[in-house]
N, C-alpha and C positions, 0 to 999 in steps of 0.2 A: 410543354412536358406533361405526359398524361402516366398514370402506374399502366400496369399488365391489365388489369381487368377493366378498365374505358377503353383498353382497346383493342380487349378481346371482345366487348358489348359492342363498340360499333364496328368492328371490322376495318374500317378507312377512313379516314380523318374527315370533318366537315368540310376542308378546303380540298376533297379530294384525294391529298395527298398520301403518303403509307404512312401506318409508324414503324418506325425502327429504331435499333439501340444505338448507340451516340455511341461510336468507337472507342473513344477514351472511357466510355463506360461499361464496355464489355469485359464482364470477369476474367481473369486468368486463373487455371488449375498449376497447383503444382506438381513436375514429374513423379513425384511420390505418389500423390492423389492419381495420376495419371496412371502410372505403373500397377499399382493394385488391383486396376480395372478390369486383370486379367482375372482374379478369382470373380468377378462379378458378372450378376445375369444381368439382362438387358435393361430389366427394370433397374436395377442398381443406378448402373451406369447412365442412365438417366437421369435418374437422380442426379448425382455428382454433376453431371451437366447443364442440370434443368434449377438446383436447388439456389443457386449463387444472384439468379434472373425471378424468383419469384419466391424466395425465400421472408421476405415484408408480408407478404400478402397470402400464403398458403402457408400454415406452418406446418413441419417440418413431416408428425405424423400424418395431419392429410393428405402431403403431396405425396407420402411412400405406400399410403393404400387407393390414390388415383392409379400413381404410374404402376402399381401390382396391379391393378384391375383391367388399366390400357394395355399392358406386356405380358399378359398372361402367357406362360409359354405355350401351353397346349392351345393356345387359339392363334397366336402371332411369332413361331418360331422363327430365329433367323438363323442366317447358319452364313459360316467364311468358307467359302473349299480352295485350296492350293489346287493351283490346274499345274503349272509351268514353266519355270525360268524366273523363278522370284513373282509370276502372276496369279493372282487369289479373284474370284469372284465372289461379292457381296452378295447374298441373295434375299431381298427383303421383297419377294414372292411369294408366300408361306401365309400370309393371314387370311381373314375370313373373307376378303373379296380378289386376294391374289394378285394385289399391285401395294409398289411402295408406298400408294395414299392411306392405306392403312394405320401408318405408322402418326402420322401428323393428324389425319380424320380424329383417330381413339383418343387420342391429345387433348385435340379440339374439344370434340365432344363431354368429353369428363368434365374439364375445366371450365367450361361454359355451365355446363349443370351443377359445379360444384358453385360457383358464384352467385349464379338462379338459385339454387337452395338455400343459399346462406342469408338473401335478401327475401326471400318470398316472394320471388318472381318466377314468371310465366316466359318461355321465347316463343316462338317457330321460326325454324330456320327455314330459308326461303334455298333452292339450289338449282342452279340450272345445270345441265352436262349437255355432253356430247360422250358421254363412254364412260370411262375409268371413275370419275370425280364421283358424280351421282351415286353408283351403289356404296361405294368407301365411305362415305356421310352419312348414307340413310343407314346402313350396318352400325356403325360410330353412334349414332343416334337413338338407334331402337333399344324402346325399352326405358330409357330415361326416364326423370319421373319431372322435370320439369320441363323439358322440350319436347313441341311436335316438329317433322319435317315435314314439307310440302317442295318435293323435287319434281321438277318437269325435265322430260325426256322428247328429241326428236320423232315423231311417227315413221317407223322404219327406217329410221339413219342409225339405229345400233344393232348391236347382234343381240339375238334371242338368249344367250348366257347373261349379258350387260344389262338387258330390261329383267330379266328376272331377279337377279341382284337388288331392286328395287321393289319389285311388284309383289313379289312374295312374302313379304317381310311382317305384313299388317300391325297392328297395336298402332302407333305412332308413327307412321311411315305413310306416307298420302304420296301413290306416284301416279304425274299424270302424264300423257303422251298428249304432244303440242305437233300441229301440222306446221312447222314452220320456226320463230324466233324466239327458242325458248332463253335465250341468255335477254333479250327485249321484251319479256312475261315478266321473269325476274325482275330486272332492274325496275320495271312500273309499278309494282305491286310495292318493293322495297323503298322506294321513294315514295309513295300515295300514303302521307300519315294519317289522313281524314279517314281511308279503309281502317287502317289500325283501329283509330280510336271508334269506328263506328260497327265493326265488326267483336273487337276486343274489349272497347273500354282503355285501351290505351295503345299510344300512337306508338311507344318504339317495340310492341309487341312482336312483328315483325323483323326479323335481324338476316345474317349471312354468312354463309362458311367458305368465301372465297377465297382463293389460294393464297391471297396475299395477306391474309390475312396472319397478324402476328404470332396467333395461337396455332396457325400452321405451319408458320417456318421456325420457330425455334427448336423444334424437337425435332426438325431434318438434320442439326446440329448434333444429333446422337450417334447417329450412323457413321460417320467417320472413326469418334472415339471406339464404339462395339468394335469395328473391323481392326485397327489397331492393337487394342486387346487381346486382337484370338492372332493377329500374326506370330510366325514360330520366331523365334530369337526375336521380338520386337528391342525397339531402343534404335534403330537407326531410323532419319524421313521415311517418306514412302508416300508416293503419288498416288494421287486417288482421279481416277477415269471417272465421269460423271455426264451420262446420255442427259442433255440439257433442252429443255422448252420454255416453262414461266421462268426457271431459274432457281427454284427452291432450292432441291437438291445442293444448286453449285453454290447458291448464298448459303446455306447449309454450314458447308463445309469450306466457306471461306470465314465465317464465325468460330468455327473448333479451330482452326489454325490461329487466329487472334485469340483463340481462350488457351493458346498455349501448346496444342495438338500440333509435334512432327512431320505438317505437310510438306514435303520437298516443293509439290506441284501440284497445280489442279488443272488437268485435261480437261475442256468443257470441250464436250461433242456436239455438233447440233446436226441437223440434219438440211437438205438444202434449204433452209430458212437459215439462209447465212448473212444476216443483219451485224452479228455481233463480231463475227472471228475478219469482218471486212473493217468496223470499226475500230477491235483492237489496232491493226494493223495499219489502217489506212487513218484513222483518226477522223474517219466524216460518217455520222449516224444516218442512217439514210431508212427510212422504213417501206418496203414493199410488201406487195400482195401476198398474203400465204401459199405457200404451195405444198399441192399433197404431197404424203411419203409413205412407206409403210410404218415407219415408228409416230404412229396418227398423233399420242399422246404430245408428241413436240412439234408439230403444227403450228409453231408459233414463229409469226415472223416478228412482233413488236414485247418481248419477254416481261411478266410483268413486273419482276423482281430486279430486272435491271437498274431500275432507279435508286435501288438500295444499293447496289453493288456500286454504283457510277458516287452516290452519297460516301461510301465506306473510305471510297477513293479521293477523296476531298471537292470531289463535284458537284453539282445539280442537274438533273432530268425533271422535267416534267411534261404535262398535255395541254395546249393550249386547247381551250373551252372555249364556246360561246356561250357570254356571259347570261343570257336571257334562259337556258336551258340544263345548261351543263353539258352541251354533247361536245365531243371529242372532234376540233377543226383542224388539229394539227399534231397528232402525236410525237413522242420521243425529240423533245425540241433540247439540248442541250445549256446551260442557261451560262455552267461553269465548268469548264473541263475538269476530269480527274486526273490523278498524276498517271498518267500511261504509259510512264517507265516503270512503276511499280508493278501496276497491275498484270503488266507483260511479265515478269520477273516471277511474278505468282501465279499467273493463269498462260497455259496456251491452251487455242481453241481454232478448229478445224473442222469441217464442214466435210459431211459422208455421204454421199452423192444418194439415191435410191439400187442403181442397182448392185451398188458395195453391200448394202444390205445384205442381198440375198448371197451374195458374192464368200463374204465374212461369216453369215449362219454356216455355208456349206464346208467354209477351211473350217471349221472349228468343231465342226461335228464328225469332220472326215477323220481329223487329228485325235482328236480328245472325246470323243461320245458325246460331247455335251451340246444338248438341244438349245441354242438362244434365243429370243425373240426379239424381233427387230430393232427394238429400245436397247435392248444389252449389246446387240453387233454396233451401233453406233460407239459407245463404249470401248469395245475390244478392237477394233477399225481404229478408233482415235488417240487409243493407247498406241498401237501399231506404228502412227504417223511419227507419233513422238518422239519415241524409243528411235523410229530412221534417223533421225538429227543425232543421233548420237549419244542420248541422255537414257542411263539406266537404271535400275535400283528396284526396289521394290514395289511392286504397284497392285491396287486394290481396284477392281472393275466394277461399278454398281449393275446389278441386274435388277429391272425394277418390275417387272410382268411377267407373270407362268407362261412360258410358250400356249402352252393348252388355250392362253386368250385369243389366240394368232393362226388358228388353224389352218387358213388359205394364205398366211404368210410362210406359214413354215414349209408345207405340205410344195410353194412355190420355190423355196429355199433346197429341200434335203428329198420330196419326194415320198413325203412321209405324213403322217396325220400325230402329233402329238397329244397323249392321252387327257383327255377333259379332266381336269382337279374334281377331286373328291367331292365337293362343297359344292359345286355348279351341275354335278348330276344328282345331286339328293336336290339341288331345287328346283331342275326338271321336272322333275312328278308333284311338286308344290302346286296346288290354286293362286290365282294371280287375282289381284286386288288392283284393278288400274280405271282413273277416274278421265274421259277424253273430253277435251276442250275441239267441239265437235265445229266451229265456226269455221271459215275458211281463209287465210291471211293475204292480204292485198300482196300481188303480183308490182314488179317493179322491173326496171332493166339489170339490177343489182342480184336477185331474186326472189324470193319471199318474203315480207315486213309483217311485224303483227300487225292484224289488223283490229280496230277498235271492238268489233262483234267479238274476237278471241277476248281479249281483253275484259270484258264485259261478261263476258259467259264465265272467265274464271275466278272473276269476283264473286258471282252468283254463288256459283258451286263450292269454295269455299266459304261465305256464308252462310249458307244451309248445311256444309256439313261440320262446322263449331258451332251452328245456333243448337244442334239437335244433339251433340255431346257425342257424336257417333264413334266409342274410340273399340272397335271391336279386338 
């Protein structure tokens, strides 16, 4: 048993494992507490949610001028809109990089610097992406006064909006573009404590703002309560649709329903990385190959939050390791089933094929104007499926990405080009700040592996650029 803040420092447990909150320890709100949530802004409501889980260790005024400074409204507006037949879109697209990592990033980031200041400590947070995650961190990030970032980014496997989200940001923000295995740049550097102590002076200098990380999924737990609160006549259930990949989001909002929040149901949508909605049903966890879609962000065939949800359930998941290394020989191995009568009772989850995507953008835009992007049609498609069985009521759709991110998905969906966000054409005309790990990565049948020359070059480069103080 560790508090908040060991595991907000290290991110994931030495035995690999997550941490998470012990069921019978998770707070409950009272409908009172609940109900009043309507006169409150987001930050607020935060609070109430946030205050019950870290209320030992932040007190009370700090945590209400972190979450005013994470939920600023004019930087991270959310909004509920009534479309339909008792249907409402969440829209937590609205912040400074235009995805719902926003919301968990700002979180993160606060909390971690509020802890570093308190101790007299130093971080760098180590980040790999493939898209979304990376600029949401390094924005989250910049500026702080006790953390650096050092995100690595694919060499043209993101769109020019995504690398700039990073590149442009300078002060505290180091991004560098990797030919090849930037989540296997990360993980070495973050494991190598002899770099730490020999670059820093100390070995856990080095840290990580992984998704699973506990200081980013408890404040996924907010968005359910906000949406709630702006519903009109609230006070009955109401099912919350939730486009699903690591899992946040739908661990999220299976935590507000334990802290007392009217979920009827939690739709988990996934996209053909149908791992999960085969095991509810079928009861055999089986993990395959990823496969692409256009809601890229849920790409995920083995979820990493799973094991919390399958824990919640009274079960065990874990990764069989080899033991000399720690690499991953056998994912998602089941140890103790969860009760999967329950979990079915609480979740149904349904799998949206790719070209429902474009399929679902188009009814929705013909119907109602409104622009989705392929992460939300997953959503509104899996609400769809549900409601066929015959189960009605009021339901809340998360939308997690500004169309504007999805150009060539929408434009393939409606025929249209959705207007670029305010905030990604002012950092068009930005100078970009980008440091390139110029090595070339060992070829494999598999595809590209780092190779030990990358590796090696980005130790360098960031050892020359902390020896020389270079924080421009």
């Amino acid at each position: 048993m560790v508090n908040f803040q060991t595991a907000l420092l290290q991110g994931m447990a030495p035995d690999y494992g997550l941490y998470t909150v012990p069921r019978e320890d998770i707070p409950r709100l009272t409908p009172d507490i609940i109900g009043a949530m309507r006169q409150m802004s987001y930050s607020q409501i935060a609070f109430q949610v946030l205050n019950p889980y870290l209320g030992t260790e932040i007190p009370e005024p700090d945590l209400v001028r972190l979450l005013d400074d994470a939920y600023r409204e004019d930087r991270i507006p959310t909004d509920l809109q009534y479309v339909t037949d008792q249907t409402y879109i969440l829209w937590l697209t609205r912040g400074p990089t235009y995805s719902f990592k926003d919301y968990a990033a700002r979180f993160f980031a606060r909390a971690l610097n509020y802890f570093l200041e308190r101790q007299k400590l130093q971080r760098v947070v180590v980040v790999a992406t493939s898209g979304d995650t990376g600029g949401a961190v390094a924005d989250a990030l910049w500026g702080l006064g006790n953390v650096d970032n050092l995100v690595f980014f694919p060499k043209g496997s993101i769109s020019e909006g995504q690398r700039r989200q990073m590149t442009t940001l300078g002060r505290n923000v180091y991004a560098f573009e990797v030919n090849g295995d930037c989540q296997a740049l990360a993980k070495n550097l973050l494991g190598d404590r002899t770099f730490g102590t020999t670059v820093f002076g100390d070995a856990d200098r080095l840290t990580s703002a992984n998704s699973i990380s506990l200081g980013r999924l408890l404040p996924q737990a907010v968005y359910p309560f906000f949406a709630y609160s702006r519903i009109e006549n609230n006070g009955e259930p109401f099912i919350a649709s939730v486009p699903s990949g690591n899992f946040g989001d739908m661990m999220g909002t299976v935590l507000a329903k334990a802290m007392g929040l009217p979920v009827s149901r939690i739709v988990c949508g996934v996209n053909e990385n149908r791992e999960f909605p085969e095991f509810l049903y079928g009861e055999t966890y089986r993990v395959t190959a990823s496969k692409t879609s256009p809601s890229s962000a849920m790409i995920v065939s083995h979820p990493s939050n799973l094991a919390r949800l399958i824990d919640f359930y009274g079960g065990h998941m874990y990764d069989e390791r080899d033991p000399a290394n720690g690499t991953v020989t056998r994912p998602g191995v089941i140890g103790r089933m969860p009760d999967m009568e329950e979990m079915r009772r609480d979740i149904f989850s349904v799998s949206v094929d790719n070209p429902q995507h474009y399929v679902t953008m188009k009814e929705v835009f013909d119907r109602f104007g409104i622009i989705l992007d392929p992460h939300g049609s997953v959503g509104w498609r899996s609400l769809e499926l549900f409601r066929s069985q015959g189960d009605q009521g009021t339901a809340v759709i998360y939308e997690t990405a500004a169309p504007g991110k999805f150009p060539l998905d929408v434009r393939e969906a409606l025929g249209i080009v959705p207007p670029v966000p305010e905030g990604m054409v002012k950092q068009a005309l930005l100078p970009e700040r980008i440091y390139s790990i110029e090595e070339k990565p060992d070829a494999t049948d598999g595809g590209l592996k780092l190779s030990a020359g990358q590796l090696k070059e980005a130790r360098e480069k960031i050892r020359e650029l902390f020896a020389r103080s270079f924080f421009p």
